[in-house]
N, C-alpha and C positions, 0 to 999 in steps of 0.2 A: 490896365485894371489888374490888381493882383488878388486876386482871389483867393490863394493860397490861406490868405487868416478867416478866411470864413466859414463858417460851418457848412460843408456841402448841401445837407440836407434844408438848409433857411435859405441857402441861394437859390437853391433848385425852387423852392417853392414859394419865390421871389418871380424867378422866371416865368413858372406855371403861371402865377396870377397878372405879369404886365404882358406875356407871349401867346397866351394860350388860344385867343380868339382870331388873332392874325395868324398862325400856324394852322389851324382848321378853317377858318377861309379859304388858306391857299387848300390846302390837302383838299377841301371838297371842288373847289375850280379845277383842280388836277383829274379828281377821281368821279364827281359827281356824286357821290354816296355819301349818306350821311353819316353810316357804320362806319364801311373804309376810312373815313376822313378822322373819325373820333378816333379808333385804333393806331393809326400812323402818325398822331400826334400824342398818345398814349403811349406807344411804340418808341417815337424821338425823346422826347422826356425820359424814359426810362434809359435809355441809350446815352444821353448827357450826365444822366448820374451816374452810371456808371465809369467815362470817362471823362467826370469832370477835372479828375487829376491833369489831363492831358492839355485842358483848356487855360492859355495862357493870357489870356488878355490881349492878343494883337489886333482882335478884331473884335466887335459889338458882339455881348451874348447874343443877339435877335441874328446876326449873319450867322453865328456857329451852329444857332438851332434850324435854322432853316437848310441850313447846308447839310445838315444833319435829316431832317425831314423831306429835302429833295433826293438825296439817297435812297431813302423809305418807300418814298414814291416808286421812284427806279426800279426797286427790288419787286415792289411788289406787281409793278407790268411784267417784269420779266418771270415770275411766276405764273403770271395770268399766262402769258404768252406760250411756256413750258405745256401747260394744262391745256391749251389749245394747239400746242403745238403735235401733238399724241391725236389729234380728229383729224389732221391734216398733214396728205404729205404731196410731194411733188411729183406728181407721177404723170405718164401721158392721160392716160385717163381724165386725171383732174385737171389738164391742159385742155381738150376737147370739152370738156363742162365747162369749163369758164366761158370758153371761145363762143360755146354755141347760144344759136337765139343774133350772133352780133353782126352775122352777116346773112344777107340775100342771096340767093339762087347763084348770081355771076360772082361774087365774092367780093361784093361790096359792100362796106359801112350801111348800114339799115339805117343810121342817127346819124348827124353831122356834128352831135353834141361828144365828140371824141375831147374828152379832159388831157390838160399833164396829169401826169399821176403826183408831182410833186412842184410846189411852187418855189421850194427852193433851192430846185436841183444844182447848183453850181456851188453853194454853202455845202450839202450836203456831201456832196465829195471829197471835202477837205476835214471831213470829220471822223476823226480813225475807227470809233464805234460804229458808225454806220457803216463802213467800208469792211470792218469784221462781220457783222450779221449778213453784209452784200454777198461775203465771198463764203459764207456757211449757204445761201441760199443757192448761189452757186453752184455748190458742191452736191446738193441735194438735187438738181435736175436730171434728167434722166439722161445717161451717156452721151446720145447723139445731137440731141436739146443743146446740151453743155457745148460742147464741140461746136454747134453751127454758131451759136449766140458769142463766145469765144471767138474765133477764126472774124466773125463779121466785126465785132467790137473790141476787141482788147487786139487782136494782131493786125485788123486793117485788112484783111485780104479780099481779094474779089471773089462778088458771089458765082462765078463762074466756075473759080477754085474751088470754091467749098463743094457745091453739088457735085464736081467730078470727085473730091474726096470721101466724101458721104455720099456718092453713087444714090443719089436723088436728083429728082426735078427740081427745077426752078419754082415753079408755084410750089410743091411741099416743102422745099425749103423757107419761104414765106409764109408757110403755115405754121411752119415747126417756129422760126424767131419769132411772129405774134404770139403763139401760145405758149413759147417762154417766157416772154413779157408778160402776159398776164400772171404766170405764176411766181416768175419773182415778185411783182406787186402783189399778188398776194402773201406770199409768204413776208416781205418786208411791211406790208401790215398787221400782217401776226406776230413779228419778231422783233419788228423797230417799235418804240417806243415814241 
């Protein structure tokens, strides 16, 4: 399609009137908001005229705006996320909050209803954005947190090693990897998308 003889601004408003209700579909199945939705498809359109120059024809305008409007999307969780990111941080403290209420007296599951946290944990590994937000959540746990959850998963080491390294029990040491697990789930639900 070469669009280069066309007057941008007739294309554009070519686009708006055959895209415009399929682009706010998806944006409100994305966001659920009716504002959000109308913004980020107000948002993509502005964004297409601006680089329509750039737009060559190799692929359907409805691909280029969409790819344009899932970006929109993108940005605007990762804003949300930022904004939420500033209420919440990873601390022991907020490790014992999560934790508590989940176990009984001896230190067992109160529910049997223990979820994955993700259903598509073996995609999701292979996925480099998620493995950067993973190792920012990482980074954020508290020194000793980091160190046991590390040593048990990424180096393989026996939990016997670790306690004598971190000069902890065995049971705190299983308090401390649960309540790391919870907070990177938490945090990777503030920060993944």
């Amino acid at each position: 399609m070469d669009v280069t003889n066309e007057n941008p601004k007739t294309l554009l408003e070519n686009w708006v009137n055959q895209f415009s209700d399929e682009l706010y579909c998806w944006a409100f199945y994305k966001t659920s908001s009716k504002e959000t939705a109308e913004d980020l498809v107000q948002e993509t359109f502005l964004s297409a005229f601006h680089k329509i120059d750039t737009f060559q024809g190799k692929s359907q305008p409805k691909t280029w705006l969409f790819s344009i409007l899932n970006n929109k999307v993108i940005d605007y969780y990762r804003k949300s996320a930022k904004t939420t990111k500033q209420t919440f941080s990873l601390t022991e403290n907020s490790g014992f909050e999560l934790s508590e209420g989940m176990f009984n007296t001896y230190g067992c599951w109160k529910s049997n209803d223990v979820k994955a946290i993700w259903d598509q944990e073996e995609e999701l590994l292979d996925n480099p954005e998620f493995n950067e937000v993973m190792q920012e959540c990482m980074e954020d746990l508290p020194q000793k947190w980091k160190l046991a959850v590390t040593s048990k998963y990424l180096s393989d080491k026996d939990t016997t090693d670790i306690c004598q390294e971190l000069e902890i029990s065995s049971s705190n040491y299983w308090q401390i990897v649960h309540r790391s697990k919870l907070l990177l789930r938490k945090c990777l639900e503030i920060k993944w998308v």
